[in-house]
N, C-alpha and C positions, 0 to 999 in steps of 0.2 A: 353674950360676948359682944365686949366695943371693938370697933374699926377690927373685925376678923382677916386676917391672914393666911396663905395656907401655912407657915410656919405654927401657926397659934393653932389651926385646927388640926393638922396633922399631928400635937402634940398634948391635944385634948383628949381624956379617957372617953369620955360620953360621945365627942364626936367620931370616934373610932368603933364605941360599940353600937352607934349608930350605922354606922355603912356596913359592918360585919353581922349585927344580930337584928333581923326585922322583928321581933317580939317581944326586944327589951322596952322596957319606959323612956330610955333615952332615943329610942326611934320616933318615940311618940311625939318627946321635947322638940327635936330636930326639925320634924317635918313640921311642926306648929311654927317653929321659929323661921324656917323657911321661907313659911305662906305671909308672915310678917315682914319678911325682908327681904322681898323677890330681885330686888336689885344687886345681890350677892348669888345669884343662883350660878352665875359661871365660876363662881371662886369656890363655890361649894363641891359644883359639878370636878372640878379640876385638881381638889384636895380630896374626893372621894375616891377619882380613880386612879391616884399617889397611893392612896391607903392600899385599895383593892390589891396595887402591885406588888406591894411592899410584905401582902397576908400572903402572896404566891412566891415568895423567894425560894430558888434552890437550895436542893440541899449541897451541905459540904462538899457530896462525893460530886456532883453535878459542875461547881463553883470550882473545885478543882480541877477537873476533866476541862471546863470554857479554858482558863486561864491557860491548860498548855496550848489548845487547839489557839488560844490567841496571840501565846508568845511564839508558836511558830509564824502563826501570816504575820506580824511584825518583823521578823526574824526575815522572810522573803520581801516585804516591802522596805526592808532597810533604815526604819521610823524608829528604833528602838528606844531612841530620849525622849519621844514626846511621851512613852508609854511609861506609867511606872504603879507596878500594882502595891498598895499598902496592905498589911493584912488584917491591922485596926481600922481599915474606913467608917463613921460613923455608917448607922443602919439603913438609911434611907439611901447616903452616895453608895455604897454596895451593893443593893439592889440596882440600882438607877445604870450601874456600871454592870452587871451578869446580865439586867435583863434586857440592855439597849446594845452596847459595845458587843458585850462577850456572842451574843447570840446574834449579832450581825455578820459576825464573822464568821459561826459556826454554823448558821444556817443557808448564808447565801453562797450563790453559784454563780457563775459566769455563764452564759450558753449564746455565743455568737451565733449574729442573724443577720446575713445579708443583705445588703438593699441593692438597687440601683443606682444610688450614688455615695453610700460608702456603707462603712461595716458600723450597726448598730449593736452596743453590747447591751443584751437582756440579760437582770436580773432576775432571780427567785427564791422569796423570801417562806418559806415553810416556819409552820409553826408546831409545836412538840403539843401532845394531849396537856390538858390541865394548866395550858400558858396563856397569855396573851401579849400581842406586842401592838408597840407603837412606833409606827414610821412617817416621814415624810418625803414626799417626795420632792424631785427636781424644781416641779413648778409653784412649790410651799401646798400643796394637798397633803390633809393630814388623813392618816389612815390606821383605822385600830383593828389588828387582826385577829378572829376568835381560835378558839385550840382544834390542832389540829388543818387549820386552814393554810393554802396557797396561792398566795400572789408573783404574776408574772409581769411585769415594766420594765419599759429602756431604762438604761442607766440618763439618757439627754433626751426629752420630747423632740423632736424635729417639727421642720412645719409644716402644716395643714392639718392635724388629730393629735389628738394626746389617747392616747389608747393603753390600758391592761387588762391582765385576765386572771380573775378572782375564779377559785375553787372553794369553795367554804363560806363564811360569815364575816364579813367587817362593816364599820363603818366609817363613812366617808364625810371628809367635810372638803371638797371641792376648792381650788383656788379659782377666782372666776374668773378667765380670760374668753372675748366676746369671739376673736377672732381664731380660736382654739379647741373646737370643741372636745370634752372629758370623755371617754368613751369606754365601756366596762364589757368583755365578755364575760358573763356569766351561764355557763351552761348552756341553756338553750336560746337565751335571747341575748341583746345588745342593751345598755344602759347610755342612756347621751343624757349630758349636762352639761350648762355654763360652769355655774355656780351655786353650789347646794349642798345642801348633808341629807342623810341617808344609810337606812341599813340595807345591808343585803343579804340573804342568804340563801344559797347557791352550792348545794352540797350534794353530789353526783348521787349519792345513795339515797336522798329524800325522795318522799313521796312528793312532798309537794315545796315549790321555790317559791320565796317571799321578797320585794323591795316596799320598805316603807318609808314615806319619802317627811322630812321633820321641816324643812324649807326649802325655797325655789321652784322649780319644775324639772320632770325627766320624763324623758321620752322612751319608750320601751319598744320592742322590735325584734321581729323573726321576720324571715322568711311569708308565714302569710300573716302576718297582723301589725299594728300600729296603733301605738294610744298612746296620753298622757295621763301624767296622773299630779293631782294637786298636793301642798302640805296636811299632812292629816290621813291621808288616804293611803292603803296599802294594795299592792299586785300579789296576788295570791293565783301562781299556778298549777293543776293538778298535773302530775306528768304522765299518770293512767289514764286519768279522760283526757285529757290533751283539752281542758278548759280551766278558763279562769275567773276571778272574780275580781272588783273593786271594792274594796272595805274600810270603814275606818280600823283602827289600833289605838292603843292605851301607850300613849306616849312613854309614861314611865316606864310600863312593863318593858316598853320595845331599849330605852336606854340600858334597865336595868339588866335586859340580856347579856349586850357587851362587857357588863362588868361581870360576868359569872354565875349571875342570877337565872334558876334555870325555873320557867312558868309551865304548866302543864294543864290544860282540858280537855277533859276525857282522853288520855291517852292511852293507847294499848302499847304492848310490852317491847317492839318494834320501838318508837320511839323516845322509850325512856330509856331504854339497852344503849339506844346510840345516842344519847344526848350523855350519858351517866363516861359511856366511853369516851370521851372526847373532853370529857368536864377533869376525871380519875385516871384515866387511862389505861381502866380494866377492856377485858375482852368479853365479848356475849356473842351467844348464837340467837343472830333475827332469824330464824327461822323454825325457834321452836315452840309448839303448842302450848301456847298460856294465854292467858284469858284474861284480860288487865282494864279497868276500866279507871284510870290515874288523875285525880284535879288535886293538884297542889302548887307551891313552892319549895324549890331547896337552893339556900341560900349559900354561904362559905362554910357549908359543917363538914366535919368528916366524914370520908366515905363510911366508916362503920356507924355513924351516925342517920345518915343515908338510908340506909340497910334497913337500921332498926328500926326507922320512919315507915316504910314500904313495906316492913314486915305487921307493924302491926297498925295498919290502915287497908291493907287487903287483904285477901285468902292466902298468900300465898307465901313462904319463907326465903326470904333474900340472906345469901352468904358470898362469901368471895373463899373460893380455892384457887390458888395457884395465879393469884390476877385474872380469875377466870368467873364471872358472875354467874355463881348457881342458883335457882329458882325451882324452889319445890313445892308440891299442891301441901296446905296444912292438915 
């Protein structure tokens, strides 16, 4: 491909069954062409995750349920000509419009918080199983939120901190202001940053919480401890021992999370129950006896796809009743 675009790449086959299928030959072509023309890798990276959104579009019944919930809060904000829904929108503005607009509206909350010197409105941006979104904030921070994830931010940073509070997985690409520091509660500790990207995941039901940090510096912080950590380098902490580690990570794999892509070693049934829920938005019992020892990927297939992967790579039979994951010894 000369002078690639994302118009040109989002409307390539091969470059589409590349972001979708890690096993086709066109994954192959890609990442070769890639490593040959690393000076495209943001044009790449930002037409993959178009793709990605555009393979997660609601359905009908979904697209029609946003659309009322949206022409009502238009209907209370009084905007009603800036808004005008078409029902032919080309493929891409249709997505682009359910899954930014329509679920901004349907997901977020107002929850006033008081201050000292006046009323700050907090939002809260929730995310549905099997989605992802992308927002930015006030101060130009881009933020990509995983399924099932929640984020808490002022509607206006004020001055002295820029502070929110992540439930779940995102990543962050920090706007950098020196005089301002970015501040994240995540679970059990605090996240400070200038300016940086980063993932984080911070999921109240994990065993264990992860920040991996892609540029800049962050500073990580409880109650009794203090460190930094470099690019490259990941915070991995157990929340049973109450210890943690410094490690590197595989860059890719850690991007290709945010897109959907879900990696797995040695996992027991605990973790692939609740990564599978939050990916499908089936329901599992993490507390039942089975015996699961898991290293793979699973990329955009379908849940029955899923299944049948799991079924015949362990002992054991994966079914879904009732959105309910059943798991029987073979």
């Amino acid at each position: 491909m000369v002078n690639p675009t994302i118009e040109k790449l989002i409307c390539d086959p091969s470059f589409i069954d590349y972001c979708l299928d890690h096993e086709s030959e066109n994954f192959v072509y890609w990442q070769k062409w890639m490593a040959e023309n690393p000076q495209y890798e943001h044009l790449i990276l930002e037409s993959k995750t178009l793709i990605l959104q555009l393979q997660a579009m609601p359905s009908e019944e979904e697209i029609s349920t946003e659309r009322r919930r949206l022409s009502q809060a238009i209907d209370e904000l009084q905007v009603n000509r800036f808004f005008q829904f078409r029902r032919w929108l080309p493929y891409a503005a249709a997505c682009l419009v359910v899954l930014g607009i329509s679920i901004f509206f349907y997901q977020q909350r107002q929850v006033p918080l008081q201050s000292s010197m006046a009323t700050v409105e907090f939002l809260e941006q929730k995310v549905p199983a099997g989605k992802y979104m992308n927002i930015q904030l006030m101060d130009g921070t881009k933020v990509r939120l995983g399924p099932t994830s929640t984020l808490n931010y002022p509607q206006r940073f004020t001055h002295g901190e820029r502070k929110i509070a992540l439930k779940g997985e995102a990543f962050f690409d920090v706007a950098h202001n020196a005089d301002q520091p970015f501040i994240i509660q995540a679970g059990e500790f605090d996240v400070k940053v200038l300016g940086t990207s980063f993932n984080v995941h911070a999921f109240e039901e994990d065993k264990l919480a992860k920040i991996a940090l892609f540029t800049g510096k962050v500073e990580i912080s409880n109650e009794s401890m203090h460190l930094v950590i470099v690019p490259g380098q990941a915070f991995v902490y157990n929340k049973a021992l109450g210890t943690y580690t410094i490690e590197p990570f595989d860059r890719t794999k850690e991007r290709e999370t945010m897109e959907g892509i879900l990696h797995f070693k040695h996992a027991g049934y605990s973790e692939i129950g609740s990564q599978l829920a939050r990916k499908y938005g089936v329901v599992f019992q993490p507390d039942a006896i089975i015996e699961l020892d898991f290293s793979g990927s699973i990329a955009h297939e379908s849940l029955a796809q899923v299944l049948e992967k799991l079924t015949l790579t362990t002992s054991y039979h994966f079914s879904l009743e009732s959105n309910t994951l059943i798991v029987r010894k073979k």
